[in-house]
Backbone as JSON Lines, residues from 0, in Angstrom:
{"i":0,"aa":"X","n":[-244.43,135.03,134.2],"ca":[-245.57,134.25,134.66],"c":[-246.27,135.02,135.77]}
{"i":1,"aa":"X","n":[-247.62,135.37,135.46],"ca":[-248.5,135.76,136.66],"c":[-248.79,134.9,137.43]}
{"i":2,"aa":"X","n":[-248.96,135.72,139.4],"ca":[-249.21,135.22,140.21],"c":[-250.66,134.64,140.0]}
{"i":3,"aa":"X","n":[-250.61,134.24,140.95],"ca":[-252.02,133.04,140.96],"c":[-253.33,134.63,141.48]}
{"i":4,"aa":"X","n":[-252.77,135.24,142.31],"ca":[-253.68,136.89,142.51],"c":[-253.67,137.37,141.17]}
{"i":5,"aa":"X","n":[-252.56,137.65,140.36],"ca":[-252.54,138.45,139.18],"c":[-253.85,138.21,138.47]}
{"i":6,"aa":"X","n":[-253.34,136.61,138.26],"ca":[-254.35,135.8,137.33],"c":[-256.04,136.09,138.05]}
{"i":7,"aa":"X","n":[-256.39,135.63,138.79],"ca":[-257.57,136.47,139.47],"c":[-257.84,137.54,138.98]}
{"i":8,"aa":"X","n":[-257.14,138.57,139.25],"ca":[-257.59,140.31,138.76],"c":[-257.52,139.92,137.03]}
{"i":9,"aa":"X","n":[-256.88,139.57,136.82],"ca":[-257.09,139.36,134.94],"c":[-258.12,138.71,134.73]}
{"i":10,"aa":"X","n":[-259.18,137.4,135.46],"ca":[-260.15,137.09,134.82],"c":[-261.08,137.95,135.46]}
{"i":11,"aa":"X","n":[-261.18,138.76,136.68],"ca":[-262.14,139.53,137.32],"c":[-262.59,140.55,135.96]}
{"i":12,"aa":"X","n":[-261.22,141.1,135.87],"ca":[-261.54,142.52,135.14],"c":[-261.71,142.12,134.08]}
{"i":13,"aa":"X","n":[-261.4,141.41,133.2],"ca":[-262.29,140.8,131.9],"c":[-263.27,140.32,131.63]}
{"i":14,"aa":"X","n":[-263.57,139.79,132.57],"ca":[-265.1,139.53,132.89],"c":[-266.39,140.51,132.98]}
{"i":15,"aa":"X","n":[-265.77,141.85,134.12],"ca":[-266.33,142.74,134.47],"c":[-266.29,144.15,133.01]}
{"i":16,"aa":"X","n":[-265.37,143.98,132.44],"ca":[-264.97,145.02,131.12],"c":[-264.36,144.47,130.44]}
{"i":17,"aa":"X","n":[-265.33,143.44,129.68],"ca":[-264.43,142.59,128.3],"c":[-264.51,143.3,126.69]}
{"i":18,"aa":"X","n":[-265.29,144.61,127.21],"ca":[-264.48,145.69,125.87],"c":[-264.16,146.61,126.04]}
{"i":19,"aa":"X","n":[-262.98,146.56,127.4],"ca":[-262.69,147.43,127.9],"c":[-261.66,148.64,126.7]}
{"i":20,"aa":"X","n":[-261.45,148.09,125.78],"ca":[-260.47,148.64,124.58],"c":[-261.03,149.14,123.45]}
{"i":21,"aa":"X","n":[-262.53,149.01,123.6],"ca":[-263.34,149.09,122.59],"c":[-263.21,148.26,121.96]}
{"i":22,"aa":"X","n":[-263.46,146.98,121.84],"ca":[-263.8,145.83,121.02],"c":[-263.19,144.63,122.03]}
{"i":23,"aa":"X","n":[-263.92,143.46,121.93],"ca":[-263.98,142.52,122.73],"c":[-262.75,141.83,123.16]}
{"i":24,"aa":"X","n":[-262.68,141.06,123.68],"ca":[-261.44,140.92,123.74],"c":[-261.23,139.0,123.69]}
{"i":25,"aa":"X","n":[-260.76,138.86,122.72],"ca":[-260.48,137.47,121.89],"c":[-259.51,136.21,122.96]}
{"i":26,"aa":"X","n":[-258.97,136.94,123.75],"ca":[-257.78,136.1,124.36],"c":[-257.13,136.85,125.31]}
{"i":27,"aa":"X","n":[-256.38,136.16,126.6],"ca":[-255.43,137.2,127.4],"c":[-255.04,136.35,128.01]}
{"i":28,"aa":"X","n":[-253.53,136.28,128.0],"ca":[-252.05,135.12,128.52],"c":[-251.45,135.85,129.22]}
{"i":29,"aa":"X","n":[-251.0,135.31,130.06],"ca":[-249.82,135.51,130.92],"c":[-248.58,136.89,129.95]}
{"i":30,"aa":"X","n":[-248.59,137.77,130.38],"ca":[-247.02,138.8,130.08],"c":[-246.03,138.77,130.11]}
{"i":31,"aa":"X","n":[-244.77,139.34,129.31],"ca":[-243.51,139.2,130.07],"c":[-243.49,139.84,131.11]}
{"i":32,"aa":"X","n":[-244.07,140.93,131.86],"ca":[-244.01,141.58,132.63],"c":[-243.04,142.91,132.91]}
{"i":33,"aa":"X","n":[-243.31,144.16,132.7],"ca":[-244.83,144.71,131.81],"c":[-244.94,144.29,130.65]}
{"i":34,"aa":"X","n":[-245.81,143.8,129.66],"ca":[-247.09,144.47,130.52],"c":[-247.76,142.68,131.4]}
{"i":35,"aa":"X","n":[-248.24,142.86,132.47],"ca":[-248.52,142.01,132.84],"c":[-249.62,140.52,132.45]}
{"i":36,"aa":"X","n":[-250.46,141.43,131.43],"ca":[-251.6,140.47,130.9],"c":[-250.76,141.11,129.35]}
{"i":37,"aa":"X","n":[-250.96,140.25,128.34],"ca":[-251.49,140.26,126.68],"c":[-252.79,140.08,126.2]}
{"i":38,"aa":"X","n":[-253.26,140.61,125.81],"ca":[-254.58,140.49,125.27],"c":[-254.35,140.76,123.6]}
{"i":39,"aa":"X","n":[-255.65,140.03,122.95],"ca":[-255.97,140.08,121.8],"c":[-257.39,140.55,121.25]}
{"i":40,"aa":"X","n":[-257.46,141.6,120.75],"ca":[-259.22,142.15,120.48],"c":[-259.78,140.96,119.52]}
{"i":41,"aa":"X","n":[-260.84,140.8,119.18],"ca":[-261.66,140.0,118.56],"c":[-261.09,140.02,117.01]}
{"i":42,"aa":"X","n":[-260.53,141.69,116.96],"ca":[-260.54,142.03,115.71],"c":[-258.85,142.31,115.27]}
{"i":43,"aa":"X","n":[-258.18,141.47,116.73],"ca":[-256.54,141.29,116.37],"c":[-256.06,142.26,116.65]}
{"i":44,"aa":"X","n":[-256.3,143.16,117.67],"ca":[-255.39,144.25,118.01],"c":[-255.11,143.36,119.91]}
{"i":45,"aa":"X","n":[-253.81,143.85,119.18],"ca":[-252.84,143.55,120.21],"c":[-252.83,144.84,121.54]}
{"i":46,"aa":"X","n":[-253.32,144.44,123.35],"ca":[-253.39,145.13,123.72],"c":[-252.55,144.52,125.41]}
{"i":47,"aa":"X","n":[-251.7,145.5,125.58],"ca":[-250.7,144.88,126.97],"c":[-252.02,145.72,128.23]}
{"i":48,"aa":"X","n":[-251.37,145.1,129.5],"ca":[-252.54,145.09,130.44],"c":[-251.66,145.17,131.77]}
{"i":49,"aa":"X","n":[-251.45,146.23,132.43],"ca":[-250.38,146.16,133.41],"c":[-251.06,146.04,134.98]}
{"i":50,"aa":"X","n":[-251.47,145.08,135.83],"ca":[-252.5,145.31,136.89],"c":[-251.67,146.02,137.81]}
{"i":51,"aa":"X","n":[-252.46,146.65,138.63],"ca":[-251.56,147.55,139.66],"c":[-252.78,147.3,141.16]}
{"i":52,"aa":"X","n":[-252.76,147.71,142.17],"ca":[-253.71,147.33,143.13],"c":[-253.94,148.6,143.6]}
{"i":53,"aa":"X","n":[-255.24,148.23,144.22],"ca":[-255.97,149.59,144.51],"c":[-255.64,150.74,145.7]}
{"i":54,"aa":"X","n":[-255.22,151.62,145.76],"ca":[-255.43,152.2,147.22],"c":[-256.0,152.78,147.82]}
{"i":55,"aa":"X","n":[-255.63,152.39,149.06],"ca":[-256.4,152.54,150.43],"c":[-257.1,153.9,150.57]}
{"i":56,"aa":"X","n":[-258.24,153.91,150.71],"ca":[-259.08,155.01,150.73],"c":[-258.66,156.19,151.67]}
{"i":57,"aa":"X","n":[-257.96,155.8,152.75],"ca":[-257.38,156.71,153.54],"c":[-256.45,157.59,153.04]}
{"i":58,"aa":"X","n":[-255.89,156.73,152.28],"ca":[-254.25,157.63,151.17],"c":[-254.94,158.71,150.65]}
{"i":59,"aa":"X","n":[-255.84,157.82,149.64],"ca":[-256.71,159.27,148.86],"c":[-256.98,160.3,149.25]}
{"i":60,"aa":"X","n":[-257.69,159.98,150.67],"ca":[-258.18,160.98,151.73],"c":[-257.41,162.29,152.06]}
{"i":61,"aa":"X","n":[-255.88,161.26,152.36],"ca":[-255.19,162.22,153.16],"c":[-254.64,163.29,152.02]}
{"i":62,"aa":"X","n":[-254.31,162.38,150.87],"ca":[-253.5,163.06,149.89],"c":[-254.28,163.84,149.0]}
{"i":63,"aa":"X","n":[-255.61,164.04,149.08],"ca":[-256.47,164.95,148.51],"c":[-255.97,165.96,149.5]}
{"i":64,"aa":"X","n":[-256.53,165.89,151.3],"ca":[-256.7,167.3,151.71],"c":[-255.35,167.71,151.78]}
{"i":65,"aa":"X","n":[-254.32,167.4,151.77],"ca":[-252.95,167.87,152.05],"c":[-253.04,168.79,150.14]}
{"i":66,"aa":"X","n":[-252.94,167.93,149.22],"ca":[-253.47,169.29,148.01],"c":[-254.2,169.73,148.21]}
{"i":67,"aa":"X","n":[-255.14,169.87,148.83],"ca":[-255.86,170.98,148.85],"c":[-255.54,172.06,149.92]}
{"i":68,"aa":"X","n":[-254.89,171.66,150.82],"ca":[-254.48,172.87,151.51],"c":[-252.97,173.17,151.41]}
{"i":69,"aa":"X","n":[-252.2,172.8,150.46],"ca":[-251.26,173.32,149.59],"c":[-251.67,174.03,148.25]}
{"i":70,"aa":"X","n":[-252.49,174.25,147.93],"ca":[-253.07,174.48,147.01],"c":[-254.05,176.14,147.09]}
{"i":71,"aa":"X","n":[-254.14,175.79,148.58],"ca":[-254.76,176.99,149.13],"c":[-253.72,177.75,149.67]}
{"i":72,"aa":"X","n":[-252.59,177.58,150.03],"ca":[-251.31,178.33,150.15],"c":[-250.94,179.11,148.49]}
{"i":73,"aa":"X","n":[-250.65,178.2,148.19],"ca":[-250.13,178.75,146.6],"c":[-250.97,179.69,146.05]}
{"i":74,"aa":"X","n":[-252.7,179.57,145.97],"ca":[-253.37,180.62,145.5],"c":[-253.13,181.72,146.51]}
{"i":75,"aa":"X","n":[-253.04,181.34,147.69],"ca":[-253.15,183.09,148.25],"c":[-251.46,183.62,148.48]}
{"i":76,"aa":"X","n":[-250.54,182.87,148.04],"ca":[-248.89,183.62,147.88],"c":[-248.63,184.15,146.24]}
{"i":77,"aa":"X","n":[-249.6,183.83,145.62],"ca":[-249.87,184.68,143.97],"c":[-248.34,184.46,143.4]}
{"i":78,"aa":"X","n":[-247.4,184.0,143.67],"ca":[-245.75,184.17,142.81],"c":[-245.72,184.72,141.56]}
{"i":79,"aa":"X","n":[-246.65,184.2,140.98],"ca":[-246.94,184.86,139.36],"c":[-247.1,186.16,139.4]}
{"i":80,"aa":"X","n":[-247.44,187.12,140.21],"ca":[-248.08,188.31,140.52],"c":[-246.94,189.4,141.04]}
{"i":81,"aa":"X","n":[-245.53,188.7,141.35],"ca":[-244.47,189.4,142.16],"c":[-243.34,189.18,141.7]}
{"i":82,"aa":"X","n":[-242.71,190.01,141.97],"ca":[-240.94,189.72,141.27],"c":[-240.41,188.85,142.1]}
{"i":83,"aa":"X","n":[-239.69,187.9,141.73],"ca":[-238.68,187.16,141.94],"c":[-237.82,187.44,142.56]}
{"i":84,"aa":"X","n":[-237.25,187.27,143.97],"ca":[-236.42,187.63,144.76],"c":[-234.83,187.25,143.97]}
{"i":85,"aa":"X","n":[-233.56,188.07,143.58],"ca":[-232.64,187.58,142.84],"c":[-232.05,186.77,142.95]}
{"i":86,"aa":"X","n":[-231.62,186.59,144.65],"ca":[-230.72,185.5,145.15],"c":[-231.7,184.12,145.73]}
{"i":87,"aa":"X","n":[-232.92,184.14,145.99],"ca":[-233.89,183.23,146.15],"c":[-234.57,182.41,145.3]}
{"i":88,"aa":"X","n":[-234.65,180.91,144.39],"ca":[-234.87,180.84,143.7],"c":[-236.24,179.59,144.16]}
{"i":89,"aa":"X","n":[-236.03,178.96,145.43],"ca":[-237.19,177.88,145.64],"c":[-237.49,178.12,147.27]}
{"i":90,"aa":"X","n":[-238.66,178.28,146.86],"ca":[-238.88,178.28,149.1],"c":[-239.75,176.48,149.14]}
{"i":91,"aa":"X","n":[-239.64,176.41,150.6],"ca":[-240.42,175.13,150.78],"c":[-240.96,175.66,151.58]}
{"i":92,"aa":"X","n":[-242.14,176.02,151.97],"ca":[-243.09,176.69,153.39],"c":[-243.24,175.34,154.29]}
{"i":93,"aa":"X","n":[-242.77,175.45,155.43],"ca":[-243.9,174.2,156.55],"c":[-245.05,175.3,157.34]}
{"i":94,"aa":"X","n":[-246.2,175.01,156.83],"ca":[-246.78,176.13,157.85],"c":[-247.66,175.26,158.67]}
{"i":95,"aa":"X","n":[-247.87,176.0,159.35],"ca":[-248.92,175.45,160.36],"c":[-249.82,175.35,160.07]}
{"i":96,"aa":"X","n":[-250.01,173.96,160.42],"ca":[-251.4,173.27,160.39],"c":[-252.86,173.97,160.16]}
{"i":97,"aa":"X","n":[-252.77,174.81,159.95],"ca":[-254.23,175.21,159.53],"c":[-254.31,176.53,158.69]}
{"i":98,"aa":"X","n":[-255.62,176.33,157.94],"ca":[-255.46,177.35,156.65],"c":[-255.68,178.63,156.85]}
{"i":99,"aa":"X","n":[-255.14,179.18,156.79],"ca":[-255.21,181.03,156.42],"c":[-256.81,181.72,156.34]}
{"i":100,"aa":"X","n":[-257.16,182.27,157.08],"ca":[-258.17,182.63,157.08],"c":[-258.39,183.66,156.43]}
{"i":101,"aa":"X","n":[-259.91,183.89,155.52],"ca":[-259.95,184.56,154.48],"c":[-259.32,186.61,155.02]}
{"i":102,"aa":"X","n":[-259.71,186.87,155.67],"ca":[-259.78,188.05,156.41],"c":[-258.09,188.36,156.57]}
{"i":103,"aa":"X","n":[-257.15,187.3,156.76],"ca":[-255.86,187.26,157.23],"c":[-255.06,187.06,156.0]}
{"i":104,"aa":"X","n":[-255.47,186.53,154.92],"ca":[-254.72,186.48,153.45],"c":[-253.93,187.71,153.03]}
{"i":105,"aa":"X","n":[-254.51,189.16,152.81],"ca":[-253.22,190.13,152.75],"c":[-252.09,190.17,153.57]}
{"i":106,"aa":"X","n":[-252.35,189.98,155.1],"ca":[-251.19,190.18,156.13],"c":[-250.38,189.04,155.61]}
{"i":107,"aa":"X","n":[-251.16,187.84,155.89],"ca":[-250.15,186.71,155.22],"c":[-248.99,187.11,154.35]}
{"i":108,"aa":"X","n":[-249.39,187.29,152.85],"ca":[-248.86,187.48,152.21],"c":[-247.73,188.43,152.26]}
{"i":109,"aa":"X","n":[-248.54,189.55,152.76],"ca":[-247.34,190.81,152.68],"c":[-246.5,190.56,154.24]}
{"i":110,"aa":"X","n":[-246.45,189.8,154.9],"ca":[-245.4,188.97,156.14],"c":[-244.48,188.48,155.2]}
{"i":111,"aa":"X","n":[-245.02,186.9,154.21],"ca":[-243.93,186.36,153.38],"c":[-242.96,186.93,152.95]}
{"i":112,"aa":"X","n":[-243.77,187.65,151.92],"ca":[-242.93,188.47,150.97],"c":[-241.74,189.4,151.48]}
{"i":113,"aa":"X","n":[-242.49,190.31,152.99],"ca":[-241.46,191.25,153.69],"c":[-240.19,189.87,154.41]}
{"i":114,"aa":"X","n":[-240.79,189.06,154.65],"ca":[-239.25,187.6,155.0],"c":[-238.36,187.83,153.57]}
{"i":115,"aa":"X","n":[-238.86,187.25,152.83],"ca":[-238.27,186.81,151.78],"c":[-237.57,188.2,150.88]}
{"i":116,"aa":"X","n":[-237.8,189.8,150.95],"ca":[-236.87,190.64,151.11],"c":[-235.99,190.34,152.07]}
{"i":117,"aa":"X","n":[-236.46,190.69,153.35],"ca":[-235.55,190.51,154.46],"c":[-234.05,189.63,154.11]}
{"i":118,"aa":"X","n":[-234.6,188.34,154.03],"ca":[-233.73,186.89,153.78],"c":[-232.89,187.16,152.6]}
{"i":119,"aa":"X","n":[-233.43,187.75,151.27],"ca":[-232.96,188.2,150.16],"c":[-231.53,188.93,150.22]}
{"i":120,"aa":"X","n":[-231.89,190.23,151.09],"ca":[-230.85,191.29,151.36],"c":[-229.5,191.04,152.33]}
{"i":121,"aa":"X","n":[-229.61,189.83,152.75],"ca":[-228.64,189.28,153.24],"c":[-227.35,189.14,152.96]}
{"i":122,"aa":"X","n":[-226.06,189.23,153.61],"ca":[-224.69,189.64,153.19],"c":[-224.06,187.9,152.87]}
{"i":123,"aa":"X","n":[-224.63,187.29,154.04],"ca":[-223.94,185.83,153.83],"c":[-225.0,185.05,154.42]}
{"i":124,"aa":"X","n":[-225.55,184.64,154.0],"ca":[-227.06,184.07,154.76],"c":[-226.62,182.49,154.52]}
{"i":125,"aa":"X","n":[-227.34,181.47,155.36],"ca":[-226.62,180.0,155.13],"c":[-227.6,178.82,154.58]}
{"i":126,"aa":"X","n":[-228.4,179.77,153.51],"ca":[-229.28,179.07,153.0],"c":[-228.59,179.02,151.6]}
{"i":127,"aa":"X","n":[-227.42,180.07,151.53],"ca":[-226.98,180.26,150.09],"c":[-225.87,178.87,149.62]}
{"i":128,"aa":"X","n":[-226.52,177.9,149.55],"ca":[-225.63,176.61,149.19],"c":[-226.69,175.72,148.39]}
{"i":129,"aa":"X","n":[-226.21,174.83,147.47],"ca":[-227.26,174.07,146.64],"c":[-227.85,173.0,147.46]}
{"i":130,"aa":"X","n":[-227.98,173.01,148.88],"ca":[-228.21,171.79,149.74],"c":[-229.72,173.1,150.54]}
{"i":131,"aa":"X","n":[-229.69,174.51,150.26],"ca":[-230.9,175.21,151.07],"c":[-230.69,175.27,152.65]}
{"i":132,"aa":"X","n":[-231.16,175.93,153.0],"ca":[-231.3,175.78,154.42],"c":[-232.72,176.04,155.0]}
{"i":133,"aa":"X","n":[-233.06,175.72,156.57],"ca":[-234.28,176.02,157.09],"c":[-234.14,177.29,157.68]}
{"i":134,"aa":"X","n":[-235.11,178.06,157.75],"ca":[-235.14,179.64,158.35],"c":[-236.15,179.64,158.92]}
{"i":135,"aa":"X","n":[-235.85,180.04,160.56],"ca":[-237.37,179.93,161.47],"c":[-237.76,181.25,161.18]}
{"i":136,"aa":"X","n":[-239.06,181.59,161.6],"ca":[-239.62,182.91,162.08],"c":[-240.01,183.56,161.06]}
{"i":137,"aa":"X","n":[-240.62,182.56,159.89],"ca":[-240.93,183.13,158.63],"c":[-241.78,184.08,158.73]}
{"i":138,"aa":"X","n":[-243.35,183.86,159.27],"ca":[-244.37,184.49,159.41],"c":[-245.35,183.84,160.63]}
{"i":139,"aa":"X","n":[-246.17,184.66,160.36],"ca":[-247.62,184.21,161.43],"c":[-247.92,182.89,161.59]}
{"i":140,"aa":"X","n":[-248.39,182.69,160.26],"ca":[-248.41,181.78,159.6],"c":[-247.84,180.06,159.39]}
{"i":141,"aa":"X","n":[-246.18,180.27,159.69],"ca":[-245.58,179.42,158.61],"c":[-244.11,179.17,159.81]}
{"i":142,"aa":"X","n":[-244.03,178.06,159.8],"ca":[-242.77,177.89,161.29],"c":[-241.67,177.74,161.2]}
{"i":143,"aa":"X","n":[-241.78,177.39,159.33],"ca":[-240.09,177.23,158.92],"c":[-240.15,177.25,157.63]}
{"i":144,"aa":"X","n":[-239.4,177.91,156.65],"ca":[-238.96,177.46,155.43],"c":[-237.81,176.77,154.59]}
{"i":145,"aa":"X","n":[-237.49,176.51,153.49],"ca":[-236.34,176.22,153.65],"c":[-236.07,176.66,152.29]}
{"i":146,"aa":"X","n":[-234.6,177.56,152.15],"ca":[-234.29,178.49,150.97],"c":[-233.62,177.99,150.56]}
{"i":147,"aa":"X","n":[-233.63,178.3,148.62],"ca":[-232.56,177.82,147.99],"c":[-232.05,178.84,146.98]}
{"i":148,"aa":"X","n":[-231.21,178.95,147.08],"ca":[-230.57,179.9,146.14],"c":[-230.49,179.84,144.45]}
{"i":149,"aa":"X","n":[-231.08,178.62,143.99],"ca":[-231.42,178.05,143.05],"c":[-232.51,176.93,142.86]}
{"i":150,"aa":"X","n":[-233.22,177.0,141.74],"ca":[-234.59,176.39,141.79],"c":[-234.45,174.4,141.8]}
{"i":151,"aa":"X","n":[-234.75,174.12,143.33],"ca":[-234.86,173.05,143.3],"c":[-235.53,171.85,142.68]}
{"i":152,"aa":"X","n":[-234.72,170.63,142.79],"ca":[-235.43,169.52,141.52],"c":[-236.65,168.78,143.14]}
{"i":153,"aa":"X","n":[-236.5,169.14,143.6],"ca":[-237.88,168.69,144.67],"c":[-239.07,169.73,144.52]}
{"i":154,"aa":"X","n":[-240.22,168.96,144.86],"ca":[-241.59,169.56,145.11],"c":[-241.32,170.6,145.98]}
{"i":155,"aa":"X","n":[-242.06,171.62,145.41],"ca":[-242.16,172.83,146.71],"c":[-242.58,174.56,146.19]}
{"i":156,"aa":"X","n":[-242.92,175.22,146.53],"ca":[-243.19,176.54,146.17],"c":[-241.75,177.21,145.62]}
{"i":157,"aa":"X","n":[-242.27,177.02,144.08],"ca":[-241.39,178.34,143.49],"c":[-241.82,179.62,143.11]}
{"i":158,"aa":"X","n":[-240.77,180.24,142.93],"ca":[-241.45,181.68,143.49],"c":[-241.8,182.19,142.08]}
{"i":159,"aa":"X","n":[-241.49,181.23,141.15],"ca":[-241.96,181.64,139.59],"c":[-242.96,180.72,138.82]}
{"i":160,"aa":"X","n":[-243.57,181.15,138.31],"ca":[-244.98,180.04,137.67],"c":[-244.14,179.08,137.28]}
């Protein structure tokens, strides 16, 4: 049984897009939940209707520029472009707050990369466990990473497409 809000957004949005399925829409009851609405097209196609609520414009906001300036990391660390460190299989970069300036993108890069030898060639380093570790003093750039010796099931820069 839909809430008494549910029910609201189900006659709003049918009202506002009553062919929203491409063909009209004949009927719409209460769901088992999912899908939250049932609907029926004019022409008997059966169509489920799951409402979800909108978010906050700020989220969008934030969670656009945060991809986009992850996004601007990843294009200028190229991984696709470089061998694969053997014993390194996932980095997580925290860098600092602000983006890489166009002029500073080679040093960048060739800083990382000379860490991530560095870190690589290591005899017993204490990132080498399936839990990763953080490593300060990555680069110019970047204030901490955190290494894994195998490619993690979390979000984060791998060093392979």
């Amino acid at each position: 049984m839909s809430r008494d809000d549910e029910r609201e957004a189900r006659r709003g949005f049918i009202a506002a897009a009553p062919e929203f399925a491409g063909d009209a829409i004949g009927s719409a009851v209460d769901g088992p939940d999912p899908p939250d609405v049932l609907c029926v097209s004019r022409s008997g196609k059966k169509i489920g209707v799951e409402l979800t609520k909108w978010v906050e414009h700020g989220q969008i906001t934030s969670g656009k520029a945060r991809e986009w300036f992850d996004d601007s990391y990843l294009d200028i660390i190229a991984s696709a472009n470089h061998a694969r460190p053997d014993r390194i299989g996932w980095v997580w970069l925290h860098p600092k707050s602000r983006p890489v300036k166009p002029q500073d993108v080679p040093q960048f890069r060739e800083e990382l990369y000379e860490f991530l030898v560095r870190e690589n060639g290591l005899t017993d380093p204490e990132w080498e466990h399936p839990q990763g570790a953080p490593v300060q003093d990555v680069c110019h750039y970047c204030d901490e990473a955190l290494l894994y010796n195998a490619p993690a099931r979390a979000p984060g820069l791998s060093l392979l497409p």
